[in-house]
C-alpha positions in Angstrom: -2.0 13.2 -19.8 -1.8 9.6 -20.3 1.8 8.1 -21.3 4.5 5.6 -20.7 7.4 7.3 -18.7 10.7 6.4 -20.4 12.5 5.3 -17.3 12.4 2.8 -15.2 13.4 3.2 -11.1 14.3 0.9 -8.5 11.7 0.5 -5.8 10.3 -1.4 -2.5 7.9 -3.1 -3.8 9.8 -5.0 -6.7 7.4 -4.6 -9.7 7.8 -3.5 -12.9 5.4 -0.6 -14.1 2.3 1.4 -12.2 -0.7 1.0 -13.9 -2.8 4.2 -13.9 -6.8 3.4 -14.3 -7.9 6.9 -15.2 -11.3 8.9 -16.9 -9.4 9.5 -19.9 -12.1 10.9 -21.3 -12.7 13.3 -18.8 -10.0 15.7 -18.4 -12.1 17.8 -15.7 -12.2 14.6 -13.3 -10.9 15.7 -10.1 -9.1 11.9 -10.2 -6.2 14.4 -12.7 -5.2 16.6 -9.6 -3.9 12.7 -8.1 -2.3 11.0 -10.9 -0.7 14.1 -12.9 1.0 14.4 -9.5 1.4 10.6 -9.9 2.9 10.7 -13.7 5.4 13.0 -12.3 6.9 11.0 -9.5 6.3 8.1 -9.4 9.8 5.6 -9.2 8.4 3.3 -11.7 7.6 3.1 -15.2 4.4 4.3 -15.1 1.0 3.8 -17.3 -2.3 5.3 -18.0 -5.6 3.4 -19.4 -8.9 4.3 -19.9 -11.1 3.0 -16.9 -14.1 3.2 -19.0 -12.2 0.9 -21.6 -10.7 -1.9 -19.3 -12.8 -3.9 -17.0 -10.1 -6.0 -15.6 -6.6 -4.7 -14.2 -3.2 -5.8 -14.0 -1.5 -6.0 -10.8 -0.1 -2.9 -8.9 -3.0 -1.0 -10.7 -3.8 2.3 -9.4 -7.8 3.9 -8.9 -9.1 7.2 -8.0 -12.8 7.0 -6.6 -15.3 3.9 -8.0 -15.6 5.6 -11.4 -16.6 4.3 -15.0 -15.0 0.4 -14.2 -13.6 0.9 -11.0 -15.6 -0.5 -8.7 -15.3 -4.2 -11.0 -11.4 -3.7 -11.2 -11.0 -3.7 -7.8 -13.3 -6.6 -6.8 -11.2 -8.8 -9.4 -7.9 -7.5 -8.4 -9.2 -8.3 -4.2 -10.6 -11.4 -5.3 -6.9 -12.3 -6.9 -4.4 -11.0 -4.1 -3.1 -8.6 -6.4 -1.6 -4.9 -5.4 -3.8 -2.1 -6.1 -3.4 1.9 -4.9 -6.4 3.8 -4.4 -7.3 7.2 -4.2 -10.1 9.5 -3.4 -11.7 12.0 -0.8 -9.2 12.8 2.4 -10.0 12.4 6.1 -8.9 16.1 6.5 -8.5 18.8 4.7 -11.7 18.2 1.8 -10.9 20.1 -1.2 -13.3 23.3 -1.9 -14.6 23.5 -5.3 -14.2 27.4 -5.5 -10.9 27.5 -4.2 -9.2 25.0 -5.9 -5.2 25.2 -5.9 -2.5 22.5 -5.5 -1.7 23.2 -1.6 -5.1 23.6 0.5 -7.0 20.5 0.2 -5.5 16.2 0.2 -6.2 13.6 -1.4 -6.0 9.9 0.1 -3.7 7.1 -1.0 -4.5 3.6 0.3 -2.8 0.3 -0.6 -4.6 -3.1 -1.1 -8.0 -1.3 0.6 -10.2 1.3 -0.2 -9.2 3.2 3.1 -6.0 3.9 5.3 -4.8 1.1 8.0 -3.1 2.0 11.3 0.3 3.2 10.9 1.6 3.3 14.8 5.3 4.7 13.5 4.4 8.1 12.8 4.5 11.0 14.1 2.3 13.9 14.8 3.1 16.7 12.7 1.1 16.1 9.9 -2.3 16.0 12.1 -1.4 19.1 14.4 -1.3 21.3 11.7 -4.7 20.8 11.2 -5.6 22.1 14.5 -8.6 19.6 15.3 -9.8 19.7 19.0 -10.5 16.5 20.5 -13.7 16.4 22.6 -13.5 13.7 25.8 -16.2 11.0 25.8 -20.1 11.2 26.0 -21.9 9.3 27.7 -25.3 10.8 28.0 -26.5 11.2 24.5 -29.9 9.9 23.6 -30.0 9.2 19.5 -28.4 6.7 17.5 -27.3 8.7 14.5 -26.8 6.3 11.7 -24.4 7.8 8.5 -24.4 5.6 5.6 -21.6 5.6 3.2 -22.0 6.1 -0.5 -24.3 3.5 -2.9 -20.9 2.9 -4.5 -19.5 1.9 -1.3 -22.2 -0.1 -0.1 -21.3 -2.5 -3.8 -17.8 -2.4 -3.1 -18.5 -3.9 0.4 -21.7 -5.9 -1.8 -24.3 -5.1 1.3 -26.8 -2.6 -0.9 -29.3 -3.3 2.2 -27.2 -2.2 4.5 -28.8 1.1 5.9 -31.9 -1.3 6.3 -30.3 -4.0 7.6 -28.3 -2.0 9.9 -31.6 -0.4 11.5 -33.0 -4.0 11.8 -30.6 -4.8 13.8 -29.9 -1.7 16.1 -33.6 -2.4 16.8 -33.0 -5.5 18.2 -30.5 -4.3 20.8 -31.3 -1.1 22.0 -34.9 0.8 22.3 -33.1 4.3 21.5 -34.5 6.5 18.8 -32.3 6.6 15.9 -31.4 9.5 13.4 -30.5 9.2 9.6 -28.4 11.2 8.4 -27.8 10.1 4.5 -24.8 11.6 2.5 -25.0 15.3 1.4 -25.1 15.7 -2.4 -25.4 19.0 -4.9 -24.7 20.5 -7.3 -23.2 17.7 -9.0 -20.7 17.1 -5.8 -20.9 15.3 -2.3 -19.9 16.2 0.9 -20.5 18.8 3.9 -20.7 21.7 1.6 -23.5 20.2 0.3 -25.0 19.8 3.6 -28.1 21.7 4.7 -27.9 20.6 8.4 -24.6 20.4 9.6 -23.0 17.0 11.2 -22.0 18.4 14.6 -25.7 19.4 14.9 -26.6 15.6 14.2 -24.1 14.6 16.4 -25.6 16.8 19.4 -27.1 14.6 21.8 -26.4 11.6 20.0 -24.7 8.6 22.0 -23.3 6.8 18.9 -22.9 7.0 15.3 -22.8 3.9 13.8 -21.7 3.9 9.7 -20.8 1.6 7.1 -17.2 3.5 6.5 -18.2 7.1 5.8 -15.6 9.6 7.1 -18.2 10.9 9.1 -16.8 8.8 11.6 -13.8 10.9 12.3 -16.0 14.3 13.5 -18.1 11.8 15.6 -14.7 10.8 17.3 -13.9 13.8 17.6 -16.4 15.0 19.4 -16.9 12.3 21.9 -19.5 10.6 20.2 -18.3 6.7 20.1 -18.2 4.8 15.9 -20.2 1.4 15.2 -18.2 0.6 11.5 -18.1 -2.0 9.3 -14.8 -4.2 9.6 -13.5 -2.7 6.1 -13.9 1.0 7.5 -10.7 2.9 8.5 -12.7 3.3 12.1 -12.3 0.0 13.7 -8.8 1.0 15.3 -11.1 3.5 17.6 -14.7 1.8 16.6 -16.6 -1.2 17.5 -17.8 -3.3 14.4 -20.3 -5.6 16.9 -24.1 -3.6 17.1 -25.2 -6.1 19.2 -23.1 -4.4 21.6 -24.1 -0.9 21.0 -25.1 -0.6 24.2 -21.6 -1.1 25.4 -19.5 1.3 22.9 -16.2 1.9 22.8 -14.2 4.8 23.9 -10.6 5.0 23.1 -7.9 7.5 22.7 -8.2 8.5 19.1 -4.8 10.7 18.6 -2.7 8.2 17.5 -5.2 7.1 14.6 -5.9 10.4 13.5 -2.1 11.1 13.2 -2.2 7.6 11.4 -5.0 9.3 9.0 -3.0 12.7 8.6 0.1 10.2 6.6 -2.1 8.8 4.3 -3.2 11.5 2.6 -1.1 14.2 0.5 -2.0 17.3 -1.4 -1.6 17.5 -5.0 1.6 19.4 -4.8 2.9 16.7 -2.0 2.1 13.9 -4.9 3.8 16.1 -7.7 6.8 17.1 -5.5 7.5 13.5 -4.2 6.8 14.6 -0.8 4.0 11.8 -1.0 6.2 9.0 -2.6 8.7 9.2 0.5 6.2 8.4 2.9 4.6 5.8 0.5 8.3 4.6 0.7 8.4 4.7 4.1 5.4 3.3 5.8 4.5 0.7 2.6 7.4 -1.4 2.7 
């Protein structure tokens, strides 16, 4: 799985070689069903090294998830200025562990950040077909439902505290009672399949939902419930990042954002058949 493509293309970004960061020792990571895809179409010469081997990375380095070294790579790589690609769980369209195949679930592919910036050039096909109904605002709810992001994410954005800092402060500013919701794991996975209370029953009744960046954020939305985020989420086009104003949220028209979302994220077969590199091409200049 790992190897040096022969051949060298001509692209945007005017560097020489990808540089794949991947569990090579681990040929069941999920972070495979990204970068074979990768291997395969990328226009560069592309290589692969052993995240669990390298703790510092060379410019236009790619990353699936905060795995083995990740997480340090990246920081060095911000820190520096340097290009880095990263890849992990989608906004839509979460993969299903006993359905598996390379057409029904996406895979997100951000550049320089951990998560997708506004694109306002695209258009809306790619979020339609996902059929999600968008809910107008509400603006009776009575809990604050707060949805921390992963421990690994809480590192990257170096706040460990955060879920107790962030309570400190809602405190200050608003006498609402306040929900926790923490991340759903099993079974050696994450995610709403994991989950024994469902997020649209948290969201009921609640008036905001204030997270670090979980994707959480993106049901809440959906269903009318205004986003606190943290300035690094993908949320702040629709969000508010202030809590001392969480009295005062924000409620904007989140269509354009989602369809924003929907073009940063690509099935496996989409990365393999270059679908993905076209709009990488396109909207990455």
């Amino acid at each position: 799985q790992c190897f040096l493509l022969a051949s060298c293309k001509v692209f945007k970004y005017n560097i020489i070689m990808l540089t794949i960061y991947a569990p090579t020792q681990n040929l069941e990571s999920k972070a495979w069903l990204v970068f074979e895809g990768i291997l395969k179409s990328w226009p560069e010469e592309t290589m692969c090294l052993d995240n669990a081997k390298a703790t510092t990375a060379v410019d236009n380095a790619m990353f699936w998830g905060f795995v083995n070294n990740n997480l340090e790579m990246v920081h060095k790589l911000e820190k520096n200025k340097q290009t880095y690609w990263f890849a992990d769980t989608p906004y839509f369209g979460r993969f299903d562990n006993n359905n598996l195949k390379k057409d029904n679930h996406y895979w997100r592919i951000c550049k320089n950040n951990i998560h997708a910036g506004l694109i306002t050039s695209c258009d809306t096909s790619r979020f339609d077909k996902f059929k999600i109904k968008i809910h107008p605002p509400k603006k009776d709810g009575k809990h604050i439902l707060v949805c921390p992001s992963s421990v690994g994410i809480h590192r990257y954005l170096n706040h460990t505290t955060w879920l107790d800092d962030t309570i400190e402060k809602i405190k200050k500013h608003t006498d609402r009672p306040i929900k926790i919701r923490l991340k759903p794991r099993g079974r050696g996975t994450s995610g709403p399949s994991e989950a024994k209370i469902s997020l649209q029953e948290d969201l009921e009744n609640a008036y905001a939902c204030v997270t670090s960046c979980s994707i959480s954020a993106i049901e809440s939305i959906c269903n009318g419930v205004p986003v606190f985020c943290h300035e690094k989420s993908f949320a702040t086009p629709v969000a508010s990042t202030k809590l001392e104003n969480i009295e005062s949220p924000t409620y904007a028209d989140p269509y354009q954002w989602l369809c924003s979302l929907a073009y940063q994220q690509f099935t496996p077969e989409e990365i393999e058949n270059k679908t993905a590199i076209k709009i990488i091409e396109k909207f990455y200049k």
